[in-house]
N, CA, C and O of each residue as an XYZ file, in Angstrom:
580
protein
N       0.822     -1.188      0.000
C       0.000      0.000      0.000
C       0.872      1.261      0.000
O       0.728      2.225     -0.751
N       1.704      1.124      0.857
C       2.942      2.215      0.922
C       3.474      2.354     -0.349
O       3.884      3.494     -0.565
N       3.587      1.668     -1.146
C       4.511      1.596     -1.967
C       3.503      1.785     -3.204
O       3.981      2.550     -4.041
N       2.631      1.443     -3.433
C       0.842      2.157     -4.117
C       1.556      3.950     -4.112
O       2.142      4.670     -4.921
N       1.156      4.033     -2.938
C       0.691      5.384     -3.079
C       2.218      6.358     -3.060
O       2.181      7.552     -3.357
N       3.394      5.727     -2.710
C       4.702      6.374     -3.248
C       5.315      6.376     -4.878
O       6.212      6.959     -5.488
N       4.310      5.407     -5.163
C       4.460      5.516     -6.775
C       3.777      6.146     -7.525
O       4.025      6.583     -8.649
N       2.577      6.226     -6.687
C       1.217      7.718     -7.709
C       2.042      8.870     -6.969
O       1.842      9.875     -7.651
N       2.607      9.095     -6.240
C       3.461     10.418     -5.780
C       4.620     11.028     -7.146
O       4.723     12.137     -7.668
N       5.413      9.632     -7.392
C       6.315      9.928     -8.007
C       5.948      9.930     -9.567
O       6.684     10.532    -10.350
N       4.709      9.196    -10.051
C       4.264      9.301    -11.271
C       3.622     10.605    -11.834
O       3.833     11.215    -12.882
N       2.698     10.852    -10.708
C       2.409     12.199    -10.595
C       3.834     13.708    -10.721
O       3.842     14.819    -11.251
N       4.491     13.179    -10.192
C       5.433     14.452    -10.387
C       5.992     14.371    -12.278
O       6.106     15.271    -13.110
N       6.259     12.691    -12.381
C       6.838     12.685    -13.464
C       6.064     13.153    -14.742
O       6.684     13.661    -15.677
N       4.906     13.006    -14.774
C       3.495     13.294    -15.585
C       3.696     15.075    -15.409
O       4.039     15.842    -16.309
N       3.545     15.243    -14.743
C       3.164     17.082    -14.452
C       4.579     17.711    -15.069
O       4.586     18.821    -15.603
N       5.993     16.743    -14.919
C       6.629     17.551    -15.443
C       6.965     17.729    -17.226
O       7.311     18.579    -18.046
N       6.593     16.307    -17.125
C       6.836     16.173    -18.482
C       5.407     17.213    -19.370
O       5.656     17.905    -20.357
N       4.232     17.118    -18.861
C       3.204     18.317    -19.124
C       3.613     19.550    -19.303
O       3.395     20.222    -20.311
N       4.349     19.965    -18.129
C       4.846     21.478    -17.893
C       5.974     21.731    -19.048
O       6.080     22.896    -19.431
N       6.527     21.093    -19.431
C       7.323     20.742    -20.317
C       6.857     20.774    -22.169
O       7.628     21.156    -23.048
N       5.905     20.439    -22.327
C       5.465     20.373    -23.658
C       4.500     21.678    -23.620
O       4.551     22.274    -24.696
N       3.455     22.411    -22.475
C       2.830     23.716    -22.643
C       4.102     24.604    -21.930
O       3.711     25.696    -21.519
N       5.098     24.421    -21.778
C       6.215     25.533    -21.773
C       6.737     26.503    -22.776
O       7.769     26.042    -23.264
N       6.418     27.711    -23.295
C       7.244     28.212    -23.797
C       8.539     28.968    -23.521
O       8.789     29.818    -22.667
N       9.310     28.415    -24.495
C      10.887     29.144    -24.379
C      11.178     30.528    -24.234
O      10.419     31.305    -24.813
N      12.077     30.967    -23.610
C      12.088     32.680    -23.676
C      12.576     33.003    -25.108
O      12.627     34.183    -25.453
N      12.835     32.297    -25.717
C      13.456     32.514    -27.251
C      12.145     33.055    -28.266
O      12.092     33.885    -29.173
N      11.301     32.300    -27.738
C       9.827     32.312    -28.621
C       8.235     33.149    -27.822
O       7.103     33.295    -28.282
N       8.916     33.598    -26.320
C       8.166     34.770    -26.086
C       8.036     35.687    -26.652
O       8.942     36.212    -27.299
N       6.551     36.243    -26.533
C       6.367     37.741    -27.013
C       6.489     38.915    -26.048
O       6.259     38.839    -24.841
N       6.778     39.739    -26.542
C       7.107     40.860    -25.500
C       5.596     41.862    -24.786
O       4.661     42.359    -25.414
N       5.806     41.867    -23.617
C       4.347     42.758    -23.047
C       3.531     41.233    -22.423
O       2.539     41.497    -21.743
N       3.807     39.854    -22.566
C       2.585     38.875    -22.761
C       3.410     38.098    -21.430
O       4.641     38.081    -21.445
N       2.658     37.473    -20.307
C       2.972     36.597    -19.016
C       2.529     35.312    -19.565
O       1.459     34.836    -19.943
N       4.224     34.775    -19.431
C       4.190     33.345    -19.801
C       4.113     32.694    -18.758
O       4.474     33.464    -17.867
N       3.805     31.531    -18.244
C       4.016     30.696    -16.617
C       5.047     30.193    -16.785
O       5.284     29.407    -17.702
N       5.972     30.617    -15.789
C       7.345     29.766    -15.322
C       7.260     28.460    -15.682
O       6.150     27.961    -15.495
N       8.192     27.679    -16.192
C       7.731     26.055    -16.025
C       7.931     25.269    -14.752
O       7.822     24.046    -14.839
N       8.299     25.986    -13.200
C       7.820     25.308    -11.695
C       6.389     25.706    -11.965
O       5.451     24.910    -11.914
N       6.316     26.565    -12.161
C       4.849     26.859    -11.883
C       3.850     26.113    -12.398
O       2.940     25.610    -11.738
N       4.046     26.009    -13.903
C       2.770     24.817    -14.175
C       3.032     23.823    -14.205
O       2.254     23.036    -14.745
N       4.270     23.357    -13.637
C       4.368     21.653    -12.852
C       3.720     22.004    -11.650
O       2.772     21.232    -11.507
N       3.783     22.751    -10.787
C       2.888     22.922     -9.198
C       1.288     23.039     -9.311
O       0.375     22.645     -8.586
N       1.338     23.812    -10.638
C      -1.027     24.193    -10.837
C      -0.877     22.404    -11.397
O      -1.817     21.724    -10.984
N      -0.080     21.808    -12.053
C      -0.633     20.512    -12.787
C      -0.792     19.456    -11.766
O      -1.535     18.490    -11.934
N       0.003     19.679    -10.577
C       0.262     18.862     -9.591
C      -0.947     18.909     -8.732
O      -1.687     17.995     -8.368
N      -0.983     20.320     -8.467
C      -2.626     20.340     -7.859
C      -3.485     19.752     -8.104
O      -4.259     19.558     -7.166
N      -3.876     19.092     -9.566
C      -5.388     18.405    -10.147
C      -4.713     16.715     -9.939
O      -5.245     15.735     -9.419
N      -3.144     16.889    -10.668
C      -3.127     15.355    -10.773
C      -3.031     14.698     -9.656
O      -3.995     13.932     -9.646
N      -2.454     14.569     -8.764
C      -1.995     14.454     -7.749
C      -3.290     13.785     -6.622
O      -3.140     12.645     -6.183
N      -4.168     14.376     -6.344
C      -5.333     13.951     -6.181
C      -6.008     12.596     -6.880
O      -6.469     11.631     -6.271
N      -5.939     12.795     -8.401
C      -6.674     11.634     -8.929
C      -5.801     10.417     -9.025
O      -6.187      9.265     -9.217
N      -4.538     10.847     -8.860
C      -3.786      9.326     -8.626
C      -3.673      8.942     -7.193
O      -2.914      8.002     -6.961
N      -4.308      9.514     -6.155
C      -4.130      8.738     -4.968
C      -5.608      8.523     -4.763
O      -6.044      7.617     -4.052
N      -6.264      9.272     -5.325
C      -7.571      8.510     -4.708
C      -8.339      7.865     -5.300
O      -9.241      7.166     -4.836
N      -7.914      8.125     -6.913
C      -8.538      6.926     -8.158
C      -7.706      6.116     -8.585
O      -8.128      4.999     -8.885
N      -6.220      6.427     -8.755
C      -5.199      5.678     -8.432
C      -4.772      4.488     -8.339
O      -4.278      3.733     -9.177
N      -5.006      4.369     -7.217
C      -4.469      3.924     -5.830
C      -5.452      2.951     -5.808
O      -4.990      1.884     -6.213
N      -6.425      2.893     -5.552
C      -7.362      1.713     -5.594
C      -7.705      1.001     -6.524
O      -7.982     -0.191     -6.389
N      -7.738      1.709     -7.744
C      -8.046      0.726     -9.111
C      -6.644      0.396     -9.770
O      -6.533      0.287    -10.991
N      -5.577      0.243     -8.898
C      -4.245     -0.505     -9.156
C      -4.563     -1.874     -8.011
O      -4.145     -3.014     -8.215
N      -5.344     -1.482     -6.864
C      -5.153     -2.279     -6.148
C      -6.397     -3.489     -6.437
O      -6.377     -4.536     -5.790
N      -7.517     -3.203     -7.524
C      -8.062     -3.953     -7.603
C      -7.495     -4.573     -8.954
O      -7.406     -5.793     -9.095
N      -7.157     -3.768     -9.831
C      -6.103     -4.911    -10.717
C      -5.333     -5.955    -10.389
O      -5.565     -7.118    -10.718
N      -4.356     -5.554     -9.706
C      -3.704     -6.493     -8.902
C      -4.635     -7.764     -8.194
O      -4.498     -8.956     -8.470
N      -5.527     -7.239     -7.300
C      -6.229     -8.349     -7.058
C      -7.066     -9.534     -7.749
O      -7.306    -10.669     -7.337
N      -7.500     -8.758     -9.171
C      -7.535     -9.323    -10.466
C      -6.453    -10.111    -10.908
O      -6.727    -11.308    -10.809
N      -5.641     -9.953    -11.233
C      -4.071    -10.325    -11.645
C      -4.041    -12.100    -10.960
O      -4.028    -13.271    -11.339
N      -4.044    -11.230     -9.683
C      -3.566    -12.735     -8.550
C      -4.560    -13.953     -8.681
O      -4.236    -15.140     -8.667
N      -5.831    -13.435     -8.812
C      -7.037    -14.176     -8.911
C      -7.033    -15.024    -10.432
O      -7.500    -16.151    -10.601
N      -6.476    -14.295    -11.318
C      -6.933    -15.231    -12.584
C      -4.940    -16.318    -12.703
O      -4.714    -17.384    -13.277
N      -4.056    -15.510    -11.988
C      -2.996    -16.203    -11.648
C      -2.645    -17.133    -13.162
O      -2.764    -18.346    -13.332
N      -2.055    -15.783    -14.411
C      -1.479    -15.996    -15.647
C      -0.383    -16.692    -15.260
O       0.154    -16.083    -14.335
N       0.309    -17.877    -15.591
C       1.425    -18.272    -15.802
C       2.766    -17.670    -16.698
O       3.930    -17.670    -16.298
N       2.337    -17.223    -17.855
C       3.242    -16.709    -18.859
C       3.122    -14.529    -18.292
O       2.292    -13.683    -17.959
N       4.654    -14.700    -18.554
C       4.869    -12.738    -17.929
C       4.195    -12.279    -18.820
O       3.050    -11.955    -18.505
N       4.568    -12.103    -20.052
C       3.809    -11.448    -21.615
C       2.588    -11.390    -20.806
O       2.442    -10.478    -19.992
N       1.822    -12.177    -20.950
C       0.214    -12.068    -20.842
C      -0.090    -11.202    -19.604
O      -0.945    -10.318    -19.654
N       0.673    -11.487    -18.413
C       0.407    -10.651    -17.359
C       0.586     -9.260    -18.034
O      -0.399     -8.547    -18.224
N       1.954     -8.836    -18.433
C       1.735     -7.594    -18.577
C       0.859     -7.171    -19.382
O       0.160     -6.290    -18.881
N       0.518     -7.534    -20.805
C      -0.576     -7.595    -21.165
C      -1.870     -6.777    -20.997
O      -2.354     -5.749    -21.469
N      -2.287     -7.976    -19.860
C      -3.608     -7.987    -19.091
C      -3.489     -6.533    -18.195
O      -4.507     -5.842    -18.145
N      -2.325     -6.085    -17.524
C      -2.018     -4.973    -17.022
C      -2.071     -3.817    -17.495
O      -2.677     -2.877    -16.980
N      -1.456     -3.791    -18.489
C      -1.454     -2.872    -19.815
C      -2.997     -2.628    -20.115
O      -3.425     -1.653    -19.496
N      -3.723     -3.124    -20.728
C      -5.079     -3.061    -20.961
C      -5.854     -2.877    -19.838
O      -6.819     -2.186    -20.162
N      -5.891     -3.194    -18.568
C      -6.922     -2.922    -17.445
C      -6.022     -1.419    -17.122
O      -6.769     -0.440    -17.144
N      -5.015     -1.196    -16.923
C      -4.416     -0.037    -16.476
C      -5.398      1.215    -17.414
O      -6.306      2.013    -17.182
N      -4.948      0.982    -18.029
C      -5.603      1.768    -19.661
C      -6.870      2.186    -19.691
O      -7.117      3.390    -19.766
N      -7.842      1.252    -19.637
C      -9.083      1.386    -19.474
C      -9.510      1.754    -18.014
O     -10.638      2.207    -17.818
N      -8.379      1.513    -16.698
C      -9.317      2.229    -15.886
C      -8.705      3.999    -15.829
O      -9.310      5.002    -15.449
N      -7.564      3.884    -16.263
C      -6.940      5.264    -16.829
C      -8.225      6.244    -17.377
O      -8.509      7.353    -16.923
N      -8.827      5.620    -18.334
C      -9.561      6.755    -19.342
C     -10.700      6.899    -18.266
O     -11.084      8.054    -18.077
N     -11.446      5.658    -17.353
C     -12.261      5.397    -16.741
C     -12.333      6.712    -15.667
O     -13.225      7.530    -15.444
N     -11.067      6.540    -15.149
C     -10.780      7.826    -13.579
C     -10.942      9.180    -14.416
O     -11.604     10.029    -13.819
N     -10.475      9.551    -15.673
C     -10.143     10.839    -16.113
C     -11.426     11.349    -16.337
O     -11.722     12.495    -16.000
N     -12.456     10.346    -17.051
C     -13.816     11.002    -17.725
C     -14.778     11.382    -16.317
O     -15.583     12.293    -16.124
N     -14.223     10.054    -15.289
C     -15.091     10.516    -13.950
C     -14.762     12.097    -13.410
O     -15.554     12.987    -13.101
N     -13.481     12.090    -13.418
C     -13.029     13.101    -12.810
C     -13.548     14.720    -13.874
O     -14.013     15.783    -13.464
N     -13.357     14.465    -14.694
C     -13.962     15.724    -15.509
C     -15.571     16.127    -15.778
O     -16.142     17.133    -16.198
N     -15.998     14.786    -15.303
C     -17.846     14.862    -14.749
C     -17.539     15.595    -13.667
O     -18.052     16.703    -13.824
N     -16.824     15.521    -12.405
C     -17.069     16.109    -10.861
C     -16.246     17.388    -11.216
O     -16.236     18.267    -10.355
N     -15.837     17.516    -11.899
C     -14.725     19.305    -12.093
C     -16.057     19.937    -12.979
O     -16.424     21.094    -12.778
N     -16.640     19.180    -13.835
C     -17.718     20.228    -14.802
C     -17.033     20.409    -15.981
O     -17.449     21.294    -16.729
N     -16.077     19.765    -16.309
C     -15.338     20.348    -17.401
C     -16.009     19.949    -19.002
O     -15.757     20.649    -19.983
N     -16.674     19.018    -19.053
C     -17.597     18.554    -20.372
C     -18.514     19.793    -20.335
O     -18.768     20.625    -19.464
N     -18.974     19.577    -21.793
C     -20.058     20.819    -22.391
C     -20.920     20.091    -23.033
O     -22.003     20.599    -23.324
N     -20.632     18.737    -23.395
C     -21.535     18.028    -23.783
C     -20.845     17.401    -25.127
O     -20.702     16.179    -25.136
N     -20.285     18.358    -26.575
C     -20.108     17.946    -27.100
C     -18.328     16.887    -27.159
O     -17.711     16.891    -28.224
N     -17.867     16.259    -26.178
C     -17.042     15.174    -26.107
C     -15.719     15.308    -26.315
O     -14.903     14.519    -25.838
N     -15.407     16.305    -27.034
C     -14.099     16.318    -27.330
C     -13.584     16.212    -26.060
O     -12.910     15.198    -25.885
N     -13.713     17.053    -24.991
C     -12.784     17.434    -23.410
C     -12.855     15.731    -23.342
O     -11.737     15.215    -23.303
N     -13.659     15.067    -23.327
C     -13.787     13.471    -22.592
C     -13.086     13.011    -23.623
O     -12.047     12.594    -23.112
N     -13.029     12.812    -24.953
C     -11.414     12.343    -25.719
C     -10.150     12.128    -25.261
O      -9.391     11.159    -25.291
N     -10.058     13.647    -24.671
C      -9.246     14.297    -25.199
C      -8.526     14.118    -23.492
O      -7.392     13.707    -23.248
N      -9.411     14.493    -22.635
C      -9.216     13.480    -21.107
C      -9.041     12.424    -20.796
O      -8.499     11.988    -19.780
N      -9.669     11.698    -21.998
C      -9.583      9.422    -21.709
C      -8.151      9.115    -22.293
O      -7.407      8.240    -21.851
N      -7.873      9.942    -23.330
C      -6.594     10.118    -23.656
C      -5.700     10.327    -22.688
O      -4.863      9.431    -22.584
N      -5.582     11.473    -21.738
C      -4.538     11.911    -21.139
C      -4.283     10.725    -19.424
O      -3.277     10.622    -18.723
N      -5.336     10.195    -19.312
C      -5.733      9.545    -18.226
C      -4.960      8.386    -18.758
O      -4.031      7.823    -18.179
N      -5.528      8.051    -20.108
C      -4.625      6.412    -20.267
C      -2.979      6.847    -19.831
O      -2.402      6.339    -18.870
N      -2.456      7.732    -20.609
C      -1.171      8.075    -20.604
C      -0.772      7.798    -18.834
O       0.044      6.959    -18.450
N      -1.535      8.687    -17.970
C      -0.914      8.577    -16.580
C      -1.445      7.509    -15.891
O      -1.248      7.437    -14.678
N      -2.008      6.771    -16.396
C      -2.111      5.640    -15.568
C      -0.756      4.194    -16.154
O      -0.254      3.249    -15.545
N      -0.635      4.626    -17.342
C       0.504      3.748    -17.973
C       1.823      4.215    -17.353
O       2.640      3.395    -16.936
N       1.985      5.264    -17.307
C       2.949      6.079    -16.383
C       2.923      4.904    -15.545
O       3.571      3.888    -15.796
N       2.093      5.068    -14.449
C       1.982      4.701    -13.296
C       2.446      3.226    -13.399
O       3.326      2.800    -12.651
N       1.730      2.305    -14.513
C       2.185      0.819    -14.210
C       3.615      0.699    -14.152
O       4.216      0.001    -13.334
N       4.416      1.779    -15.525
C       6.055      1.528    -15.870
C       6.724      2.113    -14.746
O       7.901      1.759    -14.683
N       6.267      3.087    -13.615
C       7.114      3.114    -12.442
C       6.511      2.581    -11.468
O       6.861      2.848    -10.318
N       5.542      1.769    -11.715
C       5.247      0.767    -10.399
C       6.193     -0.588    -10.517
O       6.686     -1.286     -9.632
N       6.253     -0.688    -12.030
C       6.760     -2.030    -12.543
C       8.668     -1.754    -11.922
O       9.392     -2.488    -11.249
N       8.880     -0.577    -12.452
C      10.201     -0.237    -11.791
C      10.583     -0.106    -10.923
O      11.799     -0.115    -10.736
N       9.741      0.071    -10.029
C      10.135      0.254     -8.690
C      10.432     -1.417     -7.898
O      11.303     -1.296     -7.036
N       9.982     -2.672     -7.997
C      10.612     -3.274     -7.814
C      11.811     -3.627     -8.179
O      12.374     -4.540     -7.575
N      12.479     -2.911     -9.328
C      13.457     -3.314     -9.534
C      14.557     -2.438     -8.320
O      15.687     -2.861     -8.074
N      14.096     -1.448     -7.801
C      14.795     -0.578     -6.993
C      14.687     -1.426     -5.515
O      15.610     -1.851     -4.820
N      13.557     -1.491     -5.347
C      13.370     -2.579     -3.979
C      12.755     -3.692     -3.937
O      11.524     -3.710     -3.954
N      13.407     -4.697     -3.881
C      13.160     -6.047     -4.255
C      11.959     -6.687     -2.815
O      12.082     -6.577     -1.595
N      11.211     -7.131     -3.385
C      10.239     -7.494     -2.176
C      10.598     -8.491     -1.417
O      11.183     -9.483     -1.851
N      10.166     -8.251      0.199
C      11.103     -9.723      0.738
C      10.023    -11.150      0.658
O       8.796    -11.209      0.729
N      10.811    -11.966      0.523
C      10.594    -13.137      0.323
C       9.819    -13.725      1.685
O      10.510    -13.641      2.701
N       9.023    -14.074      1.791
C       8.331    -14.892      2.803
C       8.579    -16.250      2.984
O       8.226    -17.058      2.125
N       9.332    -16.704      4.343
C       9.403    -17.794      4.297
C       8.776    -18.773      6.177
O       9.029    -18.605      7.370
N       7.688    -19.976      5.141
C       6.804    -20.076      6.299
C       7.714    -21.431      6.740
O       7.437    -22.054      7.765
């Protein structure tokens, strides 16, 4: 669980920066008289929204994957990841469209929910490739009965 929610911490930062990063403009390509946002700054406003939906939509629909996972208990890795890949994904777009129902951000005609199920898959895939990595950083201990 600790380790759940230290990885939507760190996915979350990595997501917001890489965001802040692509709506960044360069001082090379500013216009003069016009307030551009620092790029801390709209990693900190991006952090504000994301940050939230990966620990509290997150965080649990990793933990019911997983419990999925264990339950159908794939033999072959491929397929696990797979199966991960695709449930990650779909509950990715799943959390983003919820979350843009409770912000108000739809108008009806769909694009924002595209264009959100889109950005949701992205950070929830985030999330599996540094969840998946992070065991490689700390190896889980072995239980022995």
């Amino acid at each position: 669980m600790i380790r759940k929610i230290l990885v939507a911490l760190v996915s979350s930062l990595l997501l917001c920066m890489a965001l802040a990063l692509v709506n960044h403009t360069p001082v090379s390509e500013q216009q003069p008289d016009t307030y551009y946002w620092p790029y801390l700054s709209l990693v900190a406003v991006y952090l504000i929204y994301a940050t939230p939906v990966y620990v509290v939509g997150g965080v649990p629909a990793s933990m019911l994957i997983e419990v999925l996972n264990e339950k159908i208990a794939w033999a072959n890795p491929v397929i696990v990841y797979l199966f991960r890949l695709i449930l990650y994904a779909m509950a990715g777009v799943l959390l983003m469209i919820l979350f843009q129902f409770v912000l108000g951000v739809s108008r009806g005609d769909g694009s924002e929910l595209s264009t959100g199920g889109g950005l949701g898959m992205i950070a929830a895939l985030v999330y599996l490739h540094v969840w998946l990595a992070s065991f490689l950083v700390v190896k889980p201990k072995r239980r022995v009965w």
